[in-house]
C-alpha positions as semicolon CSV with decimal commas, in nm:
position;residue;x (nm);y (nm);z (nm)
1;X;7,328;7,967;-2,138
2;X;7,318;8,084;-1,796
3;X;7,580;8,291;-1,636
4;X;7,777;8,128;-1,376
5;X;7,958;8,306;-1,126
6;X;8,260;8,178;-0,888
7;X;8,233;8,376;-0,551
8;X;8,604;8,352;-0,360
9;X;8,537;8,466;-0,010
10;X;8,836;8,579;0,190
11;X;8,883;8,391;0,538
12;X;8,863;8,690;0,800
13;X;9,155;8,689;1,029
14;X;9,080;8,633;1,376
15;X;9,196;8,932;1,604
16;X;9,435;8,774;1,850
17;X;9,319;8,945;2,205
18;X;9,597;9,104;2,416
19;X;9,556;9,011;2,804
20;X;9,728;9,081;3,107
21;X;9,792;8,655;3,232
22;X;9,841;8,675;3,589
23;X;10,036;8,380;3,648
24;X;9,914;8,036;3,776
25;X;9,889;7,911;4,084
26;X;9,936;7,590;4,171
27;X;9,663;7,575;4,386
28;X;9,389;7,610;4,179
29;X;9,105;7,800;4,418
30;X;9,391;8,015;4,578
31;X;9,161;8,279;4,677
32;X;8,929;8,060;4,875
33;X;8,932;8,039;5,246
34;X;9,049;7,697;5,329
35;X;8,757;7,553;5,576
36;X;8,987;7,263;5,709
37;X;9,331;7,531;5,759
38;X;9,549;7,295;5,621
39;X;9,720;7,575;5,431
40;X;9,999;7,739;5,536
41;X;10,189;7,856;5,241
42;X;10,385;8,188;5,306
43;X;10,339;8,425;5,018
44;X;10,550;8,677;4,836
45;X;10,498;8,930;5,130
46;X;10,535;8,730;5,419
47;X;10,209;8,680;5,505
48;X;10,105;8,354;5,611
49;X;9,692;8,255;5,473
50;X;9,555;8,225;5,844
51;X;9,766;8,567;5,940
52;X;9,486;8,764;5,765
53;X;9,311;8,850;6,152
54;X;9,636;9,031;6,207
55;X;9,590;9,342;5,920
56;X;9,305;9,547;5,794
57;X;9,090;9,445;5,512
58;X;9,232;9,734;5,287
59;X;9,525;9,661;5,400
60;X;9,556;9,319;5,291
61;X;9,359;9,427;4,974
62;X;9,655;9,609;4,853
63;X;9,950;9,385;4,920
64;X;9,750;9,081;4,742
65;X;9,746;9,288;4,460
66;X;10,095;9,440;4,462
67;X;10,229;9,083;4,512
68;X;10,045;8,944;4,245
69;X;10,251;8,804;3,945
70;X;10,257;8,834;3,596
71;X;10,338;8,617;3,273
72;X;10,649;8,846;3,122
73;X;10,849;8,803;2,817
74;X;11,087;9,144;2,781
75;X;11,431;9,222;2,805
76;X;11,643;9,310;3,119
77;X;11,980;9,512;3,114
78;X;12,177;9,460;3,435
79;X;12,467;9,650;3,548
80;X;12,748;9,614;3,809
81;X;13,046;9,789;3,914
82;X;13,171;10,089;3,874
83;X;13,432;10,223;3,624
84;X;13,643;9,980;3,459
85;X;13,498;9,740;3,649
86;X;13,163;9,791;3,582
87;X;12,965;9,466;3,389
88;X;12,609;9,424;3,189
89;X;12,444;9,154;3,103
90;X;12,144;9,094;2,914
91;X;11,882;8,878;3,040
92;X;11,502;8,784;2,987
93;X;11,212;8,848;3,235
94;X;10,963;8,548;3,303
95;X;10,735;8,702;3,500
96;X;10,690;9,009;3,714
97;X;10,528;9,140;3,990
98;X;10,533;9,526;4,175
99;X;10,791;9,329;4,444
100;X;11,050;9,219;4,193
101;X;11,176;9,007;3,928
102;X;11,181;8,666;3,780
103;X;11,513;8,613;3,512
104;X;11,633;8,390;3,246
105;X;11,973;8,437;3,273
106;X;12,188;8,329;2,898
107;X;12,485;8,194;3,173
108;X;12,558;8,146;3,551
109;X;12,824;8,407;3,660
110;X;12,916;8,452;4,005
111;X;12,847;8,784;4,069
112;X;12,443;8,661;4,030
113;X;12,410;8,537;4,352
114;X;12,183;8,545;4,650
115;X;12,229;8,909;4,815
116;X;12,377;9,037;4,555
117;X;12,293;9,401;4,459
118;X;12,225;9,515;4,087
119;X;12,091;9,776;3,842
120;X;11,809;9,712;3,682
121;X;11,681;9,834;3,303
122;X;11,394;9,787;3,129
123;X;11,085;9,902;2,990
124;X;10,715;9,692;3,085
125;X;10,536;9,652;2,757
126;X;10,160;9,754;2,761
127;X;9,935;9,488;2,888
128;X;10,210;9,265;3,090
129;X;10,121;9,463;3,398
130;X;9,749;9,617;3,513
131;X;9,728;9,994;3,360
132;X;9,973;10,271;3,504
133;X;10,236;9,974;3,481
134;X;10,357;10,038;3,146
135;X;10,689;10,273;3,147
136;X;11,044;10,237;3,152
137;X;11,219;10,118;3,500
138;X;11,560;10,199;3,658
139;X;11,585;10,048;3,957
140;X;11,760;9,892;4,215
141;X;11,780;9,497;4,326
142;X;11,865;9,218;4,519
143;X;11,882;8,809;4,403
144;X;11,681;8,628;4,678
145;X;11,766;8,295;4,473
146;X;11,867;8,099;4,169
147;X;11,831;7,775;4,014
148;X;11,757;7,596;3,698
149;X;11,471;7,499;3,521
150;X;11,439;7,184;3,296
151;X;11,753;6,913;3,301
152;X;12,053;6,794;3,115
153;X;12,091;7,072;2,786
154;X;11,738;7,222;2,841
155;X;11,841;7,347;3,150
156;X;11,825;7,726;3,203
157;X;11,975;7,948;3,503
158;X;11,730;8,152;3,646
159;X;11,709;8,423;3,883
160;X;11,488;8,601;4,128
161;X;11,486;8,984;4,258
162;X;11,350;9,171;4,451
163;X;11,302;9,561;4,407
164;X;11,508;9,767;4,671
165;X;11,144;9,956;4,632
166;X;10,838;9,789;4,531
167;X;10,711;9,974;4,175
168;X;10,405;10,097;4,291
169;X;10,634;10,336;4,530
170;X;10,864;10,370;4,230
171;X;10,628;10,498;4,006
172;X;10,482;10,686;4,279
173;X;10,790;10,916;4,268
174;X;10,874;10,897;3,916
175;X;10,536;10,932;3,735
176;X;10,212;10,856;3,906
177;X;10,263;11,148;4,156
178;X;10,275;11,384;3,870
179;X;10,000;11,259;3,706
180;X;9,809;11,320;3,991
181;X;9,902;11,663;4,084
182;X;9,856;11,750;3,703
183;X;9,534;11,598;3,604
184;X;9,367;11,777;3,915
185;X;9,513;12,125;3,804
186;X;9,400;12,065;3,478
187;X;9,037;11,905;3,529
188;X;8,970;12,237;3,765
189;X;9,054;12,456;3,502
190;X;8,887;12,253;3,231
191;X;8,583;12,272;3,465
192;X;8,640;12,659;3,491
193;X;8,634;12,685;3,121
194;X;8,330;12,491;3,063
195;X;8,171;12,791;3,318
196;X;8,305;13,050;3,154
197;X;8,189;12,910;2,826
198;X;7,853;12,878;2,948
199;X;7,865;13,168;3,070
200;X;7,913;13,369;2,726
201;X;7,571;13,182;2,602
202;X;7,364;13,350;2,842
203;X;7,446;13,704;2,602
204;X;7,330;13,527;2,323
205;X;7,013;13,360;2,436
206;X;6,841;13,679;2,254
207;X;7,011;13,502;1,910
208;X;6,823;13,171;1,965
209;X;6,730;13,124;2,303
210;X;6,700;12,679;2,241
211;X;6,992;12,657;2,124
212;X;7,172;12,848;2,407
213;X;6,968;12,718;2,710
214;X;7,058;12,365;2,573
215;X;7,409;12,448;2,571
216;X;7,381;12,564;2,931
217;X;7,196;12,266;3,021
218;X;7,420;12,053;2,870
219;X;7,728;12,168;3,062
220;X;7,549;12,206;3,354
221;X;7,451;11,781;3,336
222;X;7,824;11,706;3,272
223;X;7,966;11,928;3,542
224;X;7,731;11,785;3,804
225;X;7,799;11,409;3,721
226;X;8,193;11,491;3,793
227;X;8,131;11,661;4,125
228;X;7,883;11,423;4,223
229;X;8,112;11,141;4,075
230;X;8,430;11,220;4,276
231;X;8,222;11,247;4,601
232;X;8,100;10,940;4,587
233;X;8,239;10,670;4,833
234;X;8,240;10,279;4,859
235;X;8,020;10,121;5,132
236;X;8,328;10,002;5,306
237;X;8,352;9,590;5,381
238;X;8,189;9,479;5,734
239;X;8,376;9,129;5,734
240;X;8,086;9,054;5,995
241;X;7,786;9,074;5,686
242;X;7,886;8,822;5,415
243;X;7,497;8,649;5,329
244;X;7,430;8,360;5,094
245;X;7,515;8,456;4,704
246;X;7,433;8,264;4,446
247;X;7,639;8,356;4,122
248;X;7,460;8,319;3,739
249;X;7,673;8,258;3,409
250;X;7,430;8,213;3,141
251;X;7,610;8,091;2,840
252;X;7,571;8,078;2,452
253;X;7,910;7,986;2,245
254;X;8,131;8,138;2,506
255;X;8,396;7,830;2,442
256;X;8,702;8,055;2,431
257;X;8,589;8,214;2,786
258;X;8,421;8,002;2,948
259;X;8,652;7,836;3,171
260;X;8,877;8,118;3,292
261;X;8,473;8,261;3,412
262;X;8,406;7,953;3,627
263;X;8,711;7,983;3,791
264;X;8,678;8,352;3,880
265;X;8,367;8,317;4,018
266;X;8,408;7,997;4,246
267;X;8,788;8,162;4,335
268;X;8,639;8,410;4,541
269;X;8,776;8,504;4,903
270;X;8,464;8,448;5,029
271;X;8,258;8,152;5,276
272;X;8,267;7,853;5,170
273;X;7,912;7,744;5,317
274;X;7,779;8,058;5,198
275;X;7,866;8,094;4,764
276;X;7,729;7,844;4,479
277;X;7,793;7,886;4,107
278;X;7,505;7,809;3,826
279;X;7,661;7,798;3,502
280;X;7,315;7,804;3,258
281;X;7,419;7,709;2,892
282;X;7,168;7,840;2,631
283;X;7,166;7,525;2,377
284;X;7,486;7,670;2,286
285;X;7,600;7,594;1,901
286;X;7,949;7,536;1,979
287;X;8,179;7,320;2,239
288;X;8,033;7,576;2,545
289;X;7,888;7,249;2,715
290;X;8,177;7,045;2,675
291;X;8,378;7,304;2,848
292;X;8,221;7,408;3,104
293;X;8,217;7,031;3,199
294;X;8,525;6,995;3,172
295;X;8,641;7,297;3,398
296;X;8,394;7,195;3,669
297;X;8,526;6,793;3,643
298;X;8,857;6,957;3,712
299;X;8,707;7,171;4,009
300;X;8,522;6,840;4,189
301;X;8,868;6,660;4,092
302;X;9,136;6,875;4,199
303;X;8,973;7,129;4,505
304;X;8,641;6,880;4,607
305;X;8,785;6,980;5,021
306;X;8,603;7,333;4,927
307;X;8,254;7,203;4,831
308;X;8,302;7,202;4,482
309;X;8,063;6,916;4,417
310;X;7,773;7,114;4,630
311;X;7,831;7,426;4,518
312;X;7,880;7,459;4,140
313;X;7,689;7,292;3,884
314;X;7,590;7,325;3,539
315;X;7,191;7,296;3,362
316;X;7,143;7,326;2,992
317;X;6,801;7,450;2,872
318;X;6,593;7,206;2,657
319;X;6,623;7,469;2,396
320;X;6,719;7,816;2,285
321;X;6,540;8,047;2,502
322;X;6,741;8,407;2,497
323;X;6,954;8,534;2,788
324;X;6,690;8,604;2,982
325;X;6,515;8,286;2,994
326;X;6,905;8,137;3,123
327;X;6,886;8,404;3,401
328;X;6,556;8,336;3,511
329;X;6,641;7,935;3,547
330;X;6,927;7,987;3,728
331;X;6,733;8,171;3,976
332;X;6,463;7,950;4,048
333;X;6,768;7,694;4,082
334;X;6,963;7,934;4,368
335;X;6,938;7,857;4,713
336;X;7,121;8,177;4,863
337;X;6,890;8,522;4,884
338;X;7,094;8,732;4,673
339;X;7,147;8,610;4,292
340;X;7,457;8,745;4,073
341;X;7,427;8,785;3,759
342;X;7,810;8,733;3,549
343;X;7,851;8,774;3,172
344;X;8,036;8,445;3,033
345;X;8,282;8,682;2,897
346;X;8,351;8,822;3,238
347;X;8,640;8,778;3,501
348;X;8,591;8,830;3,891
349;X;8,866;8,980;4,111
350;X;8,853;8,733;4,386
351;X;8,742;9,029;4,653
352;X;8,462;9,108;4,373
353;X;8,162;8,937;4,575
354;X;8,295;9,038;4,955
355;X;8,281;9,421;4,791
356;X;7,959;9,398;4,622
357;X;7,735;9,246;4,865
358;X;7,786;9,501;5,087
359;X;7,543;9,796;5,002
360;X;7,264;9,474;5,081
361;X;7,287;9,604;5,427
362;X;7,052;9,855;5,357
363;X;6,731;9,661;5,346
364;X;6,593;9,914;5,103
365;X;6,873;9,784;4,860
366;X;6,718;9,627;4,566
367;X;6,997;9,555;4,370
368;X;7,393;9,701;4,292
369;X;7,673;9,704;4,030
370;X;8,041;9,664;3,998
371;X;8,258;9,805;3,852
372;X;8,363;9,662;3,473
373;X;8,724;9,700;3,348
374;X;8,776;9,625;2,931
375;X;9,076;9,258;3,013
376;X;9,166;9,269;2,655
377;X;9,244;9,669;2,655
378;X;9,558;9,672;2,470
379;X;9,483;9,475;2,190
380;X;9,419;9,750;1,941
381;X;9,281;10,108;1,931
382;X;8,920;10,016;1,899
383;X;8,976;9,813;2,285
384;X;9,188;10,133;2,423
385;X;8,885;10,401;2,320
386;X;8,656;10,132;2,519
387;X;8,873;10,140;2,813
388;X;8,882;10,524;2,882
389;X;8,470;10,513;2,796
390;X;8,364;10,188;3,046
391;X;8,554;10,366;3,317
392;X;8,403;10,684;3,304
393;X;8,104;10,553;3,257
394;X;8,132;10,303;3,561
395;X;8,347;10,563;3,807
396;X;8,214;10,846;3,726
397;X;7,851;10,824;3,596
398;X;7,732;10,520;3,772
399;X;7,910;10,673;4,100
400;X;7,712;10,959;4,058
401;X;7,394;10,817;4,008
402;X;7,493;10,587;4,297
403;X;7,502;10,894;4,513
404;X;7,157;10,921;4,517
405;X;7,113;10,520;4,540
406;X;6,943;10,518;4,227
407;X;7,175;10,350;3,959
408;X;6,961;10,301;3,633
409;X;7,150;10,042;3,484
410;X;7,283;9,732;3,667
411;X;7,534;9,593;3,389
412;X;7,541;9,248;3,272
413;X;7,907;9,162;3,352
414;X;7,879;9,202;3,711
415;X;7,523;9,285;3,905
416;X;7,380;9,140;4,222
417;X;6,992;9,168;4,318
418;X;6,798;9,013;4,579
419;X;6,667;8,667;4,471
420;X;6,325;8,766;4,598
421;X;6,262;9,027;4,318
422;X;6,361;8,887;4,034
423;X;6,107;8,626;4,084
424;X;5,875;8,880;4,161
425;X;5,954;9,013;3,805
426;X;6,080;8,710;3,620
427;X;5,703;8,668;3,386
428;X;5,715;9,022;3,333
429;X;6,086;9,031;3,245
430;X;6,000;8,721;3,006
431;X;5,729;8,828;2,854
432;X;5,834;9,179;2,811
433;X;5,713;9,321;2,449
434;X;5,780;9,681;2,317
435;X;5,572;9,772;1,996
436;X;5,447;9,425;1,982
437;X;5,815;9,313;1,946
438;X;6,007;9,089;2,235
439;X;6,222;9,272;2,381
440;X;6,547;9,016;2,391
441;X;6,837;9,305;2,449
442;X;6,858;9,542;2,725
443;X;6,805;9,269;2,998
444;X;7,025;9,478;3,248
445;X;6,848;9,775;3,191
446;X;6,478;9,615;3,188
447;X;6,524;9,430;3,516
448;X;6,720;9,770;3,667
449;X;6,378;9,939;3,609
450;X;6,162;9,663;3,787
451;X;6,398;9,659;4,079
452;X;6,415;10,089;4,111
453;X;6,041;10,124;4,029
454;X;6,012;9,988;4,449
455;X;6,339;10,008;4,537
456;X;6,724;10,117;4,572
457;X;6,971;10,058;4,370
458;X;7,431;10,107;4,404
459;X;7,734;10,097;4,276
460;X;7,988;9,943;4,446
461;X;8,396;10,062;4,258
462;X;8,597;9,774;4,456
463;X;8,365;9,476;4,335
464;X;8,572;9,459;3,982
465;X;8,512;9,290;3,670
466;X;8,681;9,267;3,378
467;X;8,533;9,159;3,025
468;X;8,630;9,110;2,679
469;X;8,484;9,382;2,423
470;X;8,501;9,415;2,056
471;X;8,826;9,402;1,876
472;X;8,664;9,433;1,573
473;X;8,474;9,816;1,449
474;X;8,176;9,614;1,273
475;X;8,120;9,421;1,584
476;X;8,176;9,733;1,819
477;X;7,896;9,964;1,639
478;X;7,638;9,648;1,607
479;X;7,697;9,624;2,000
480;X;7,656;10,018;1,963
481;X;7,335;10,051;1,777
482;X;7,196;9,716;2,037
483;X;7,294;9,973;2,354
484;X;7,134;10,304;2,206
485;X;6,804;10,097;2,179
486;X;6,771;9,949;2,442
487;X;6,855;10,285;2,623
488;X;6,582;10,453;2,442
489;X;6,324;10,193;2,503
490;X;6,397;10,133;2,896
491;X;6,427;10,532;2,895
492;X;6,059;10,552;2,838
493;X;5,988;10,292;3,090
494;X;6,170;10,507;3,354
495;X;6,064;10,809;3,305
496;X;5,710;10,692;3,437
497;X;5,863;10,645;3,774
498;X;6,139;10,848;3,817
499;X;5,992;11,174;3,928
500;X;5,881;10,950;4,236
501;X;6,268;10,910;4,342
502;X;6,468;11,203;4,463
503;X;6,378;11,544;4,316
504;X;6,741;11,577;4,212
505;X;6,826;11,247;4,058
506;X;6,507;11,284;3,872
507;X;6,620;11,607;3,695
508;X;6,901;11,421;3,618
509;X;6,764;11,148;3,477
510;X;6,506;11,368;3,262
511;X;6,797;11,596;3,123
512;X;7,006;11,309;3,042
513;X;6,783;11,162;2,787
514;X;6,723;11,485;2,632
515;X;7,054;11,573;2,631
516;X;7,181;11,265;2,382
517;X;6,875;11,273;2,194
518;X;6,852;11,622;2,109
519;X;7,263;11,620;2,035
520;X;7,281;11,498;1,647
521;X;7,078;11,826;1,555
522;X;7,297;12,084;1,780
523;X;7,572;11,918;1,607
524;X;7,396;11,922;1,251
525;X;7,310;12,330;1,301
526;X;7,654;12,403;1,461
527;X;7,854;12,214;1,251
528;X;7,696;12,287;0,880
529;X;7,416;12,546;0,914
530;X;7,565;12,833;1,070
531;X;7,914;12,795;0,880
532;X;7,721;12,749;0,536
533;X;7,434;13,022;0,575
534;X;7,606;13,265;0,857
535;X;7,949;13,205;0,759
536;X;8,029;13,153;1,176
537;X;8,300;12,918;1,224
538;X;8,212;12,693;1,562
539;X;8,456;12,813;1,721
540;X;8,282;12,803;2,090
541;X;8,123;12,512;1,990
542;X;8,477;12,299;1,904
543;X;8,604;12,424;2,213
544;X;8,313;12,268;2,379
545;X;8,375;11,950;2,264
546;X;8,722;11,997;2,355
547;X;8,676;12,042;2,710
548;X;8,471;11,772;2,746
549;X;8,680;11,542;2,593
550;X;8,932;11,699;2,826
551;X;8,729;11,627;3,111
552;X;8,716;11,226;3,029
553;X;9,093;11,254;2,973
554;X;9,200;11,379;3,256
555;X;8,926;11,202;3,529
556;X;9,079;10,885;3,357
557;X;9,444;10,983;3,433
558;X;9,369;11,127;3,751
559;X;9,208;10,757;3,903
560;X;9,394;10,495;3,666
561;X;9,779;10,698;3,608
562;X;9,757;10,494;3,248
563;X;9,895;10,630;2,951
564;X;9,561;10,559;2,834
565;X;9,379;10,910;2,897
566;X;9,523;11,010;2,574
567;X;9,251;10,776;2,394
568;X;8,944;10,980;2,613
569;X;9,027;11,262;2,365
570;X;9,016;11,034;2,090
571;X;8,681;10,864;2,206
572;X;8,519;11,194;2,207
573;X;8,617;11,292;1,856
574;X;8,521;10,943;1,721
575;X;8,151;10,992;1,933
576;X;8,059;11,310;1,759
577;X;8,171;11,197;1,401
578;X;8,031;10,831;1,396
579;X;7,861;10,671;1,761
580;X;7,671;10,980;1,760
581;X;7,486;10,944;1,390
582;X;7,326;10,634;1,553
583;X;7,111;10,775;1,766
584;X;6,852;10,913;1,497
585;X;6,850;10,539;1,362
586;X;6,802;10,388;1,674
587;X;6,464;10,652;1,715
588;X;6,334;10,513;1,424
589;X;6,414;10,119;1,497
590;X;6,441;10,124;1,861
591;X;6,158;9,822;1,853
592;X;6,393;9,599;1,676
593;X;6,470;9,268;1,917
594;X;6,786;9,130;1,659
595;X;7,133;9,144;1,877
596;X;7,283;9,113;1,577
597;X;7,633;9,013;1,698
598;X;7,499;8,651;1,804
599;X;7,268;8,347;1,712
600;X;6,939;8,473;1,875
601;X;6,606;8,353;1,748
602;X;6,515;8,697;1,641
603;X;6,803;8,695;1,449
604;X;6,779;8,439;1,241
605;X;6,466;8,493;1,169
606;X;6,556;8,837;1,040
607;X;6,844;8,679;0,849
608;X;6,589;8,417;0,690
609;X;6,398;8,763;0,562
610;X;6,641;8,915;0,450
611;X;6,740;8,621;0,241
612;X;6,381;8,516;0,137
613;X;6,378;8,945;0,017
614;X;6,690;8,897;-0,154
615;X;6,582;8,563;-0,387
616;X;6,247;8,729;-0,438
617;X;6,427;9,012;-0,624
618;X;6,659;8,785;-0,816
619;X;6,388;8,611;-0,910
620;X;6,224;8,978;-1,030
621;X;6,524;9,037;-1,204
622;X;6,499;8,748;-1,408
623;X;6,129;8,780;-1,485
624;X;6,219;9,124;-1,644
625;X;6,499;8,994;-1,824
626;X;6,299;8,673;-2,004
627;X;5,964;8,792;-2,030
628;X;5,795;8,502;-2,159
629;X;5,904;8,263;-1,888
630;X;5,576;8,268;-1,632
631;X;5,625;8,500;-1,338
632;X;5,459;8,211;-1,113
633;X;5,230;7,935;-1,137
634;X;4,873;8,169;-1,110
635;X;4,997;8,379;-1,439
636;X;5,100;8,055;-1,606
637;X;4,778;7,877;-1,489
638;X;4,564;8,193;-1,615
């Protein structure tokens, strides 16, 4: 009788994503410079939409984001009085904003009434407010108004204040000044460290002289990318150059995102007559079509005054053709000279395109990045060590390769390129094979090498993104493992060009891959040989890591004040004990094409393998275990 076996599988739990909401507008494309001027709306700083001539670009950059409010659900303590006299009450906030205050108050009492002056306690919970937000709050405030929501029983007093001194000031005082004056002090010394550590290998390059002159090398590569890092500079906006973009989402099962994508990219403070979105679904699997026709019926519906209907549209491919193939259709389908390329699981800042345009007066400019923020930071610990590591890796690395206008990766969430050379290099780009294998990852780095081979490439800090990255630690190292090979294969690619750029950058580039390739075994013979056979503890060599991780640490609480930085230390640690380990598997599979954390072609096939492998050796196994049943038809034929 044959052994039957009941398999109960566990339903995973979803990971429930923590975001920052800003909250809605009623206007739907609020960003969007009205072409008729029938707005005139007067914000939460007094600035009226066709006032904007008036005040500097910057300027007006950092009030709209200062003013901007957010979806809020804490408590608020406030206090009145003094002495005997002196009152509390506890109330709820709604939303906030840097300006002030929006409260559900559990009663009406008169002394909550327009100009009235109160005390103000309470502590913003991580992820209600951008990073550097998060701390407790004493402050000082005044009710501009109240009313009441909802009718009859389910109505509720509310209450609106406004800080005596807006919190970025606040904090400015309190906390962020600090953080300033202390991460500085402490990244120079770091840095001094890291010298004097080097330093100490030059005695002992008579002990093994590899080992020693990697080290130096090493630290010298890391120091370099700082320096060069915090000189670098934005090319500032000329509100005179804003040329045609055309903006690219391809999309595969991107349901959940979809929508909230579309809007950032049409909601952009940019012309009218001079911006189209092409949202490109991939045959996806899920409702991905239905939504994004749904958001863009509610675009032509509710905002067709700004060219909705001419301007954003949506094509779905016949059939599954990869993320490239999406891109590439999209492109022929442009109109506007300069294509951007947005990841479906990406969010615009509505100044994003006005920012990253700009380097494109350069006519050498082939193509430039912006900068990517991690949205759903605060969800767990997995999202926080991503944060610290995608803004070093955007602000300071990509800033410092920027420096010498030769950026070597143009990232997926947020690139622009000149419509021109894509097309130029779409059948390549296609077609591209790598040990006889497609090549269906790396996209951003592949087309990045066409565009530098002839041409220059930026990064522009103020044209920000923000995407959603894995929650989830099996997800994170499959996305992992994808990223090393891709690096390693578009590596190879660039360094048969590179030494054509400038002399500098190409040193850079050169020690850079050796650097991470050449790492796991430094590790291996610091770490086990020379404890185990010289009895040496790594001391110099754990103090090395330390630094560095100092280094991330610190850069990240010098720019972003976030009680974040903490996690760059962290990051580091979990780098040289796990991410790190991948590397030598990724130089011996680096021709693999699988994504392996979505539905590609390549990956089911490899899935249908691995099955077909798997029922070949059950069927083994049961060939060994009954010996006179036929192993297949030829034996029991013969």
């Amino acid at each position: 009788m044959g052994e039957i076996r009941t398999v109960f599988r566990r339903k995973k739990k979803q990971t429930d994503e923590v975001l920052t909401l800003p909250r809605s507008d009623r206007r739907i494309l609020s960003n969007v410079p009205d072409p008729e001027q029938i707005r005139r709306s007067v914000d939460r700083r007094g600035l009226r939409d066709n006032d904007a001539d008036q005040f500097s670009s910057d300027y007006l950059e950092r009030m709209r984001k200062f003013s901007l409010r957010y979806e809020a659900d804490f408590p608020v303590l406030l206090t009145w009085g003094k002495g005997k006299n002196r009152r509390k009450l506890k109330t709820k906030a709604v939303d906030v904003s840097s300006t002030g205050l929006l409260l559900e108050l559990p009663f009406t009492t008169d002394h909550i009434q327009p100009g009235s002056k109160v005390s103000m306690h309470f502590e913003i919970p991580a992820g209600t407010m951008p990073e550097g937000f998060e701390s407790k709050v004493d402050i000082e405030g005044v009710v501009v108004r109240t009313f009441e929501r909802g009718t009859g029983r389910e109505a509720v007093s509310m209450a609106a204040f406004e800080f005596t001194n807006p919190l970025h000031e606040y904090f400015q005082r309190k906390r962020w000044g600090y953080s300033v004056y202390t991460a500085s002090g402490l990244l120079l010394l770091a840095a001094v460290f890291v010298l004097l550590l080097r330093a100490e290998s030059i005695i002992y390059f008579k002990y093994n002289f590899l080992l020693y002159l990697y080290s130096l090398i090493a630290a010298a590569f890391l120091l370099t990318r700082y320096l060069f890092g915090s000189l670098y500079r934005d090319v500032p906006v000329n509100p005179d150059f804003t040329p045609g973009v055309s903006i690219i989402i391809p999309c595969f099962n991107e349901e959940k995102w979809i929508h909230r994508t579309i809007i950032s990219c049409i909601n952009q403070d940019y012309p009218v007559d001079k911006l189209e979105v092409i949202v490109v679904d991939d045959r996806s699997t899920d409702s991905s079509a239905e939504q994004i026709q749904k958001t863009i019926d509610l675009l032509h519906q509710e905002a067709d005054r700004f060219q909705t209907k001419e301007r954003l549209r949506m094509h779905i491919l016949p059939e599954n053709g990869g993320k490239r193939e999406a891109l590439v259709q999209g492109v022929r389908m442009a109109k506007h000279d300069l294509v951007v390329f947005v990841d479906s699981d990406s969010f615009l800042d509505p100044l994003a395109i006005k920012h990253l345009v700009q380097p494109f007066q350069d006519q050498r400019m082939g193509g430039v990045a912006g900068r990517t923020d991690v949205e759903n930071k605060y969800t767990n610990s997995i999202t926080k060590l991503q944060t610290v590591r995608y803004y070093i890796a955007f602000r300071i690395m990509k800033a410092a390769e920027s420096w010498f206008d030769s950026v070597t990766c143009l990232s997926g969430p947020l690139s622009c390129y000149k419509k021109r050379l894509v097309l130029k290099h779409a059948d390549a780009w296609l077609n591209q094979k790598f040990l006889g294998q497609p090549a269906t990852f790396g996209d951003d780095r592949s087309m990045t090498n066409f565009i530098l081979k002839t041409h220059r490439t930026a990064y522009q800090d103020k044209a920000i993104c923000s995407t959603i990255v894995p929650s989830e630690m099996n997800v994170f190292l499959k996305q992992q493992m994808r990223w090393k090979r891709s690096w390693l294969r578009e590596s190879l690619r660039a360094a048969g060009f590179i030494w054509r750029k400038e002399p500098f950058m190409a040193l850079f580039f050169y020690i850079g891959v050796i650097v991470p390739i050449a790492a796991p075994l430094i590790v291996l013979y610091n770490l086990l040989y020379m404890p185990i056979f010289h009895h040496v503890f790594p001391g110099t060599f754990l103090m090395g890591l330390l630094l560095m991780s100092l280094l991330m640490s610190l850069a990240h609480l010098l720019f972003r004040k976030s009680k974040l930085w903490v996690f760059g230390f962290v990051f580091c640690f979990f780098y040289e004990m796990v991410l790190l380990w991948q590397m030598p598997v990724a130089w011996f599979t680096f021709w693999k094409s699988t994504w392996g954390t979505r539905e590609t072609p390549q990956d089911v096939e490899a899935r249908n393998k691995k099955a077909a492998r798997k029922t070949e050796k059950i069927r083994r196994r049961k060939c060994r275990c009954n010996p006179a049943e036929p192993r297949n038809l030829n034996e029991d034929a013969g």
